[in-house]
N, C-alpha and C positions, 0 to 999 in steps of 0.2 A: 640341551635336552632333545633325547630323537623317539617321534612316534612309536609308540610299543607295535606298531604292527609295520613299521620300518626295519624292525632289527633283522629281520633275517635275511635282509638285501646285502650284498656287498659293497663297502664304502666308496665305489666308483656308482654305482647304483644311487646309492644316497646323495650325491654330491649331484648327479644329474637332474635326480627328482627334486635337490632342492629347486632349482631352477623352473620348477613348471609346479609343484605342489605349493603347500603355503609355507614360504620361504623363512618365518622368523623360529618355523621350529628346528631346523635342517640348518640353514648359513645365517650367520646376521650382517644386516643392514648396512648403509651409508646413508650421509644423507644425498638428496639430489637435487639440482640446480639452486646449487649454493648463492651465486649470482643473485638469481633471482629473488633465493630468502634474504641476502644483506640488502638487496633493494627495496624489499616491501620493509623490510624493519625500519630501513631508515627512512621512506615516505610515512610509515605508521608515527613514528619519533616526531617528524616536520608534521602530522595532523595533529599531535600534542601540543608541538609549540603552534602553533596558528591554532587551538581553542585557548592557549595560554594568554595570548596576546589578544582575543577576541573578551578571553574576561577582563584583561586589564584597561582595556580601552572602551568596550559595550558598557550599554546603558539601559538592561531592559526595560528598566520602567517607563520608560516613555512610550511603552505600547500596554501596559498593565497598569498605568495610572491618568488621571488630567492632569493637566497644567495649567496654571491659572497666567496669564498677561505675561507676570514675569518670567514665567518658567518652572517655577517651585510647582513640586508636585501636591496633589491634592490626595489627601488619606497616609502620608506619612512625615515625621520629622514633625515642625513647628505644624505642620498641617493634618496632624494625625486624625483631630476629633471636627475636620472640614474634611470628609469624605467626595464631595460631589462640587461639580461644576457648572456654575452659572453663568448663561452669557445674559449680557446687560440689553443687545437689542438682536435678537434673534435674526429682525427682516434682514441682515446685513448678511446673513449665512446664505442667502441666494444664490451669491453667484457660488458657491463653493458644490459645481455640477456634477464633479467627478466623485465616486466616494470611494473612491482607493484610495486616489491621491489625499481625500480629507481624512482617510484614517491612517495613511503614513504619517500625515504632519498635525498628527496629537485631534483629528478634529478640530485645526483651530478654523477661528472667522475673523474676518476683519471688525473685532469691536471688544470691547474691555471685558475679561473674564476674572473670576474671583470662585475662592472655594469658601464654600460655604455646608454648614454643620446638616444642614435639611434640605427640601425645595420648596418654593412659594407653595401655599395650599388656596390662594384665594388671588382676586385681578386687586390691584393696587395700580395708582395714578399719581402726579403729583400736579397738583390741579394749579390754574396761574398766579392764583393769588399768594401761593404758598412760594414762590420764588423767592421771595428777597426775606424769609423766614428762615430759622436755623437750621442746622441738619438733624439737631437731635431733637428739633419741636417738631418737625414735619415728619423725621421715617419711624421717630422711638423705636419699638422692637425689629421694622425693618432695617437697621441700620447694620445687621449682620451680612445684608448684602452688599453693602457698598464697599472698599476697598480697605484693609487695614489700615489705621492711624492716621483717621481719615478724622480732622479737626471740627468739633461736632457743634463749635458757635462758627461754622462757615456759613456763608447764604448760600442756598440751594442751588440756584442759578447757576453759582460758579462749583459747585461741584457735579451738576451737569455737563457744562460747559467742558472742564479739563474728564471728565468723566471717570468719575471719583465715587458717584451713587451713579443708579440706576432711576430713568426717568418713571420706569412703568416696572410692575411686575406679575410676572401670568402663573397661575396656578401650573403648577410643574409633578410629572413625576416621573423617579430616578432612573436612565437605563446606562448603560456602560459606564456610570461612574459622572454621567452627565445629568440636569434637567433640563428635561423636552416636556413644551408644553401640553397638554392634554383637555380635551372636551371644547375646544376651541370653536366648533360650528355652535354650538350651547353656550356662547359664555355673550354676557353682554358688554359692547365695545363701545366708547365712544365715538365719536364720529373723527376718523382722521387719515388724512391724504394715507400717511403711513402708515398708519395700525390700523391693521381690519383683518379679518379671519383668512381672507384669503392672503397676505404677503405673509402674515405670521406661517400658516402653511406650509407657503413656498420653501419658506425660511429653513423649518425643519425638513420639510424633502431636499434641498441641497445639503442639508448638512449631512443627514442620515437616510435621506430615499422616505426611508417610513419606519414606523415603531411597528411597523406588522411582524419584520422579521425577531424585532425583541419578544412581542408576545409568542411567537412562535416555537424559538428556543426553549422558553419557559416553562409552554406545555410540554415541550420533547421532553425537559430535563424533570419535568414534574411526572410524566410517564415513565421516563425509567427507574425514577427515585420509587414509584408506588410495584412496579414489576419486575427489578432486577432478581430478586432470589427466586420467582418462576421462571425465566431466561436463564438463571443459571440449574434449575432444575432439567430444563427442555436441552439445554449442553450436554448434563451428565446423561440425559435418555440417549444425545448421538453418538455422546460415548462407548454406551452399552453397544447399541445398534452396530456401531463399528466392529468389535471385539466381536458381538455375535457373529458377525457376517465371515469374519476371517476365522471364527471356528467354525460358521460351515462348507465353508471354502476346505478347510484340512478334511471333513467327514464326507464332503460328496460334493467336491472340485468338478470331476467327470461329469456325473449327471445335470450338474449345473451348466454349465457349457454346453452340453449339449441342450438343454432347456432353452435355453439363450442362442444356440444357432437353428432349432424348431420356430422360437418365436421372431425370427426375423424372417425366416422363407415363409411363416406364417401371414405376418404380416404384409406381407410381398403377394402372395395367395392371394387375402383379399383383394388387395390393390387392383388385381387381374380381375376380381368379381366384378369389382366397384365398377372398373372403367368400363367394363366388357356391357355391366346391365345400364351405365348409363349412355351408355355410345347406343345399343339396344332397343333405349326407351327413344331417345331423340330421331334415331333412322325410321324407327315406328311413326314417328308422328310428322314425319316431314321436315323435321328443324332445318334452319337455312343453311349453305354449307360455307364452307370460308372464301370459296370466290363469289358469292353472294353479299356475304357483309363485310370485303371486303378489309382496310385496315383503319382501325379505329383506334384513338386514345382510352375508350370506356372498356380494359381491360374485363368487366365483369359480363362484359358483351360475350368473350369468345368462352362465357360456362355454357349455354344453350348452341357452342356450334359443333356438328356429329364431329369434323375431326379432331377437336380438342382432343376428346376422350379416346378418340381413336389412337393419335400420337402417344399418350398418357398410357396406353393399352400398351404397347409394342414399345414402351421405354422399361417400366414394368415389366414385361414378359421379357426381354432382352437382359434386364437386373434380377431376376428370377434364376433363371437359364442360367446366365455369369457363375451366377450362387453357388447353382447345382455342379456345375462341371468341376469349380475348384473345391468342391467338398470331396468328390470323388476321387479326383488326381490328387489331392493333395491332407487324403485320410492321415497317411503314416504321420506328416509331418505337425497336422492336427494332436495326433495323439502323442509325438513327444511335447507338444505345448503343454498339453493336460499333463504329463506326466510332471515337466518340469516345474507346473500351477502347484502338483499337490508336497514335491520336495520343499517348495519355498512353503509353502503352511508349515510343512516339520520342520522347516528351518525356524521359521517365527516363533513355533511354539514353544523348542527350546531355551531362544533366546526371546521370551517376553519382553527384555528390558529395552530391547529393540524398540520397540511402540512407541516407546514413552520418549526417545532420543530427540523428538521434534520437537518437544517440550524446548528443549535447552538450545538449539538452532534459533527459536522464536526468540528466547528472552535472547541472545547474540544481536541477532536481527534487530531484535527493538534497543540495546543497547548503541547500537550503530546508526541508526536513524535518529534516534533521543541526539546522540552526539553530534551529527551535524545539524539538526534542525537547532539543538541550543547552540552549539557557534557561529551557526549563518546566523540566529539573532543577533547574539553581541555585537557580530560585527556591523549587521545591519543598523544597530542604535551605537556604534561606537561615533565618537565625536565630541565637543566642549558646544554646550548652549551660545548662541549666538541671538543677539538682541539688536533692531532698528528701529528708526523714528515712524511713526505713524502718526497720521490726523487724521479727522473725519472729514476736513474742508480741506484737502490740500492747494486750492485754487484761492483761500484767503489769504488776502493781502498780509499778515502779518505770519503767514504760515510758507511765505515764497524764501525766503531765506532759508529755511530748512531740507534738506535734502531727505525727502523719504526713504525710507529701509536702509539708510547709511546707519554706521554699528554704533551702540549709544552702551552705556551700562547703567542698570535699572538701578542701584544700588549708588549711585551717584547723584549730584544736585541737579537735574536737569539744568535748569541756568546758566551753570558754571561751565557744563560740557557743550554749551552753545554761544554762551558769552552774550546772549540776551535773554530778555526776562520773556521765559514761556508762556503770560499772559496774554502776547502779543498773536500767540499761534493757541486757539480757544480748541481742548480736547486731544492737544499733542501728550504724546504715551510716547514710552520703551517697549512697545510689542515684543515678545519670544517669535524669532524667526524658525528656526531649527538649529542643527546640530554642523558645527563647521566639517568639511571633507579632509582638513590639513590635519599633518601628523603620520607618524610612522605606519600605522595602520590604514588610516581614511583614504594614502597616497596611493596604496595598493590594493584597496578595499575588495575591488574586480579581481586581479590575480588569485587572491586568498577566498573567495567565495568559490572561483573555478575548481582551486584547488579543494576545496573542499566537497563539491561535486564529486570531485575524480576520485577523493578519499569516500563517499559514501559507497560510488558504484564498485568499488574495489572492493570495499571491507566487504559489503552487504554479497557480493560471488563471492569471495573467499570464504566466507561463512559457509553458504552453501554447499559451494566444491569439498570444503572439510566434512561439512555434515555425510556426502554423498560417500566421500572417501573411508569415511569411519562405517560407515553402517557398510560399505563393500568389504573392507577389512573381515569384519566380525562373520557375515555372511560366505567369504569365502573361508573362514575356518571351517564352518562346516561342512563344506563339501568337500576338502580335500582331508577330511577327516576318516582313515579306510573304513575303519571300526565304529560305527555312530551306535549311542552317543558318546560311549567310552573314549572314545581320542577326540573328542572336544572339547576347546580350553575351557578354566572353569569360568574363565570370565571373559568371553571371548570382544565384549563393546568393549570395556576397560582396557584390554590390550591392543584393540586398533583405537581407542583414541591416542593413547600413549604411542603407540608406534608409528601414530600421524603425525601426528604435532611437532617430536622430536629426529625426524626423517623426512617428512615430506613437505615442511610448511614450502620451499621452495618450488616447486612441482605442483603444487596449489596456488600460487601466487601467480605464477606463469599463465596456467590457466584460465586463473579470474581476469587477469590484466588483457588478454586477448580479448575475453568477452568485454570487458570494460570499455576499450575500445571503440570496439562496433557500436556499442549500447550509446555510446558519447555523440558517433558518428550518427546515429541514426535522433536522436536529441536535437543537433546542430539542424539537421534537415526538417524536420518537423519545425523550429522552430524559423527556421530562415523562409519556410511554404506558410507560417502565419504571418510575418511582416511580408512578406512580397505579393501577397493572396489578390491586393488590388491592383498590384502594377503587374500583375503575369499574364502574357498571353498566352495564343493554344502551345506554340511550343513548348515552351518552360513549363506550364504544367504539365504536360507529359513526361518532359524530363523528370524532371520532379519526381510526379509519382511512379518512375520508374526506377531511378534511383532509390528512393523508400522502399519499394517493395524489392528491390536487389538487398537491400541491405536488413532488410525484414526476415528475408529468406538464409540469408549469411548466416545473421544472430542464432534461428533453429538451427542451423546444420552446425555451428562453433559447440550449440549447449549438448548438441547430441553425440558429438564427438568430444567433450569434454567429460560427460557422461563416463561415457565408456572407458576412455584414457586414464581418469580415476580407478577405476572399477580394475585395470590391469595395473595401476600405482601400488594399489592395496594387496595386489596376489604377488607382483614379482619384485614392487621396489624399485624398478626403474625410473628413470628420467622422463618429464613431460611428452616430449618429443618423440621418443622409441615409445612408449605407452601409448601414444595417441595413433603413430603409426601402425603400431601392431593392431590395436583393437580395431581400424578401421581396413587392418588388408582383412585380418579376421573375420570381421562382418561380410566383407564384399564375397570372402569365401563360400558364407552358408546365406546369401543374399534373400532366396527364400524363407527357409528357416525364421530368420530375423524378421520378415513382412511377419508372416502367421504368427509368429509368437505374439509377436507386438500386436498386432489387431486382435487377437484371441485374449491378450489381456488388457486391452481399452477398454475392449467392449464388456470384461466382468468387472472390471472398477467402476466404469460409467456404469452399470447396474447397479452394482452395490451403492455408489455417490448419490445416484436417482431413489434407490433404498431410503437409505438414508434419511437424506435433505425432504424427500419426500412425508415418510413418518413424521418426523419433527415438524414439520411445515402444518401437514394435517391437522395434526395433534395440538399443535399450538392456536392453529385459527380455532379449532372447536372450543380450545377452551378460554382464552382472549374474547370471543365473542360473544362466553355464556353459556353455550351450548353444551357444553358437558353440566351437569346436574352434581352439584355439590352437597357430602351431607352434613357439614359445619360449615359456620359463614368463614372461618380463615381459611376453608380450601375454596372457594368462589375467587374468581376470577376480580381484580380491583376495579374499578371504576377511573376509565382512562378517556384523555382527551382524541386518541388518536391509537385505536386498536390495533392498527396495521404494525405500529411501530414496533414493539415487543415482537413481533412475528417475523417481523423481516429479519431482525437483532437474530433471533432465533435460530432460521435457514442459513444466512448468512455462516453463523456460528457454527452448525451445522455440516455445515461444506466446506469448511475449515477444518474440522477438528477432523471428518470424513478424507480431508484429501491428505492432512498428515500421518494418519495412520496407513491407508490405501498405498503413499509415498514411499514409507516404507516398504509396502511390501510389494509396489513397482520395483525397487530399487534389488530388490533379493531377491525376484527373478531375474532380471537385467544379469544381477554378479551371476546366479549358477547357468545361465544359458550361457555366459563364457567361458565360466570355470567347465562348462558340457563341452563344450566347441575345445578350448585348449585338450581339454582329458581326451576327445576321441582323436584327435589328430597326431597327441605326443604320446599315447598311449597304443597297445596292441591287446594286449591281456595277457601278457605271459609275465612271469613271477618278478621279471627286473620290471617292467615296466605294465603294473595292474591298472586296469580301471576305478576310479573312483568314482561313477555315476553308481547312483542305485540300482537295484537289480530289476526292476521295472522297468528302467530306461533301456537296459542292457536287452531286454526281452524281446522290445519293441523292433529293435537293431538288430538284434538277431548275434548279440557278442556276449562274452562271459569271460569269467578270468582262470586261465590254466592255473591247475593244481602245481607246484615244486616237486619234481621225478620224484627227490625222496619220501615225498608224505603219500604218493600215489604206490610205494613201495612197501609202505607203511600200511596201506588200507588194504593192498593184496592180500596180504602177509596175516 
């Protein structure tokens, strides 16, 4: 199929222009760096099989469930309607000081855990006379605490002793699936070396720090369960807000820009007042000067000295100046910015469905992060339970034969797997240790977590570099479209994601893999400046953080040349390598050009993002706070624990949804300031080789495209 306003070229003409116009109408495709795509398919293929074998070996539950002693989870299987976890002597959770390390390894404590249906609601003792009494005359309805198939004409004593019941029990209520005691400075205790409000305390801050962060969560989760459908109204206002702003962008681009370079010499202006009347006021009045006071740590010192405001003056006036001179010298190229601001608006508004392509980028994105965040668990809980000896006395005499934490199975006769009778060692248990590292999986656990690293940061750029690539495809059909909008595809996303996908996944892969890279390298370093942080001296940290910021600086220049190297992927079909090269001799060519464009359109996104986020922001505290005046109680604002929260949710959301839409339409001036850049330099304006910039742009330039001798023969005539 060839452009209706290509026909009247001669087929050497056509074949040329495919090469620089938008090539899938004129020649088709290959794919490029084939290489590349068999390698990414088959690391995609090896991140299959490594979540395959992460589910066959992982065990999430042991981070979504307790474990009681044995290991058996509490809230599923024989333990469905024993939801919660009781520990028998809390104080023994002291030393457990780290609470990472107590919430990798299930919270457990050194002392006997059981699942149990509810929590204590009341203090319970088992007072001395009641020892050598039965188990079921002494605990009756507490006896759900004590250990399964636990023989109920025992003497107490001895189910102390092997610790089988529970000596004491404290009024409990449920958080992660545990009970932690509660009201504990209020509750009355008996007197004892080891139970008293303060070790019980300790007890629970070693285990969990504190239940502040439980109540915490609850209110969050009770604030967004009472606010989420106003949050998701204050979304669809940054919605609107967006879409408005990019229609006034198409209606009055120009005057807006130039609004926005008034109120920055503006702002600049004052600045010159400020410093001028406060430098002014302080010379009036004698303030001291700065070799009078001198150098001082109380930075607040040097606002009352006359040269602050003087330096502040003549920095100011120096950035004023700057302003002015490159408004002057560099009007024209001001005005092909603006020209090429208000093309990309026509460009968007045709193709609306543009807008919305970030939509489907994010569910990718989150597709790809879901996927490794659930394999790095599996693999993180893969392993077979492992179970050792514990005692509470390992220092008694009849408990020195036993080897603590040697592997025992719970399911076994103790006795038999000691070959003495465990009376002899008073309160020995089969503790749940954790989860063995042996096995095809555990062997290489590291390897496959790396690797799964390297598959996030890969998938997660390759997403994007597609995203980038597709929405440049679509964008340069229309500018190499002669006739607009008549010779624009009718579906111009649908045909560059298709023409992405099955053409360029190699040339994307390549790409994402370089930034991958760097992104890996600059991880490595960040993380090697956290472990070494106490042993480095001045050298090494300078090394260091120059290293970081070399590799800081890399990453921008890779994304920004990666950028662009798409952006000519999508127009001519080349290989990574020629595309990244051409688009950046290209750049160096119109090296100015590219500075103005690019800051003349920061600076109207960062407007409109400040727009935005700002409305919503507003808008949201007035009414979160009450302040807006409702005239039915369902529009009034809920009644929250924590006001801010929904607001933040809000802005946040806000600025998201603001820099996805904005992103696009960075991205579609980026593609036509190339597609300008190739058109004026392969182009002249004569009938083999026409312009395809707007006639606006042409104006500015002072070019236009020669009529064909014979239609100017035609017009004589």
């Amino acid at each position: 199929m060839i452009f209706p306003s290509l026909q009247h070229l001669s087929p050497s003409s056509l074949l040329w222009l495919g090469g620089i116009s938008f090539p899938p109408f004129v020649l088709p495709r290959s794919c490029t760096d084939v290489i590349c795509c068999v390698l990414f398919l088959v690391f995609i293929a090896g991140y299959i099989v490594v979540g395959i074998v992460a589910w066959l070996y992982g065990d999430p539950r042991q981070v979504l469930y307790p474990r009681n002693s044995t290991g058996a989870y509490c809230g599923i299987g024989e333990n469905e309607k024993k939801p919660y976890l009781y520990y028998f002597n809390i104080v023994s959770c002291i030393t457990a000081t780290n609470i990472i390390t107590a919430t990798m390894n299930g919270l457990q404590c050194p002392t006997t855990q059981v699942c149990v249906s509810s929590c204590p609601e009341s203090f319970w003792m088992v007072n001395p006379d009641q020892l050598y009494q039965t188990v079921e005359d002494v605990f009756n309805s507490s006896m759900i605490f004590c250990q399964p198939g636990v023989n109920p004409k025992m003497e107490v004593i001895s189910s102390l002793q092997l610790e089988i019941c529970p000596a004491f029990l404290l009024p409990s209520t449920p958080a992660l699936g545990r009970c932690f005691p509660s009201n504990i400075n209020s509750m009355a205790l008996p007197d004892s070396n080891t139970l008293n409000a303060t070790n019980i305390t300790q007890g629970i801050n070693g285990l969990l720090k504190t239940l502040n962060a439980r109540e915490i969560s609850t209110k969050i989760f009770e604030d967004i369960a009472r606010s989420w459908y106003w949050i998701l109204i204050a979304l669809a206002i940054s919605l609107v807000l967006s879409l408005l702003f990019l229609l006034l962008l198409r209606l009055m681009v120009g005057p807006l820009v130039l609004v926005l370079i008034l109120g920055v010499l503006g702002v600049l202006a004052y600045g010159i007042y400020h410093c001028w009347m406060e430098y002014k006021t302080l010379r009036d009045k004698g303030a001291p000067t700065i070799s009078q006071l001198g150098f001082t740590t109380n930075f607040a010192a040097y606002k009352n000295v006359q040269e602050t405001w003087l330096a502040a003056l003549i920095v100011v006036s120096v950035l004023e100046g700057i302003l002015l001179l490159l408004l002057i010298f560099l009007r024209q190229r001001i005005r092909i910015a603006i020209a090429l601001l208000e093309e990309a608006s026509k460009a968007v508004g045709h193709m609306m469905s543009t807008m919305f392509y970030p939509l489907l980028t994010f569910v990718l994105l989150l597709i790809c992060v879901a996927y490794w965040a659930m394999t790095a668990l599996y693999l993180a809980t893969s392993g077979q339970p492992q179970y050792g000896w514990w005692a509470p006395n390992s220092s008694d005499p009849g408990c020195q034969d036993v080897r603590i934490n040697e592997t025992c199975q719970p399911l076994v006769n103790f006795s038999s797997q000691l070959n003495f009778s465990i009376d002899k060692c008073p309160g020995l248990t089969c503790q749940f240790l954790g989860y063995s590292s042996s096995g095809p999986a555990q062997r290489t656990l590291f390897n496959l977590q790396i690797y799964g690293v390297l598959g996030l940061f890969w998938t997660v750029n390759w997403v994007l570099a597609f995203g980038q690539c597709v929405l440049a495809g679509a964008f340069a059909s229309f500018y190499w479209a002669f006739n607009k909008p008549k010779d624009i595809p009718t579906w111009p996303l649908g045909a560059a994601f298709i023409r992405t996908l099955c053409y360029h996944t190699g040339s994307l892969a390549f790409g994402a893999l370089i930034l991958t890279i760097v992104q890996l390298v600059r991880v490595i370093l960040e993380y090697l400046d956290h472990k070494l942080k106490g042993a480095q001296n001045s050298l090494t940290r300078c090394l260091m953080c120059c290293l970081k910021c070399c590799f800081w600086c890399l990453e921008k220049f890779i994304k920004f040349l990666n950028r662009n190297a798409y952006i000519m992927i999508a127009i001519y079909g080349k290989n990574f390598c020629v595309s990244a090269k051409n688009a950046f001799m290209l750049l160096m060519r119109n090296i100015v050009r590219v500075v103005v464009l690019d800051k003349v359109t920061d600076l109207l996104l960062f407007f409109g993002k400040l727009l935005v986020v700002a409305g919503v922001g507003v808008l949201s505290f007035f009414f979160f706070t009450g302040r807006i005046p409702a005239p039915k109680e369902e529009f009034r604002s809920p009644n929250l624990n924590y006001y801010w929260l929904p607001i933040m949710i809000s802005i946040f959301g806000a600025y998201v949804i603001a820099s996805g839409f904005f992103s696009t339409f960075s991205m579609c001036v980026d593609t036509l300031f190339l597609c300008f850049l190739e058109d004026q330099e392969r182009n002249d304006g004569s009938p083999e080789k026409p312009y395809y910039m707007p006639k606006n742009l042409m104006k500015i330039l002072g070019k236009k495209n020669r009529r064909p001798s014979g239609e100017k023969k035609k017009r004589k005539k």
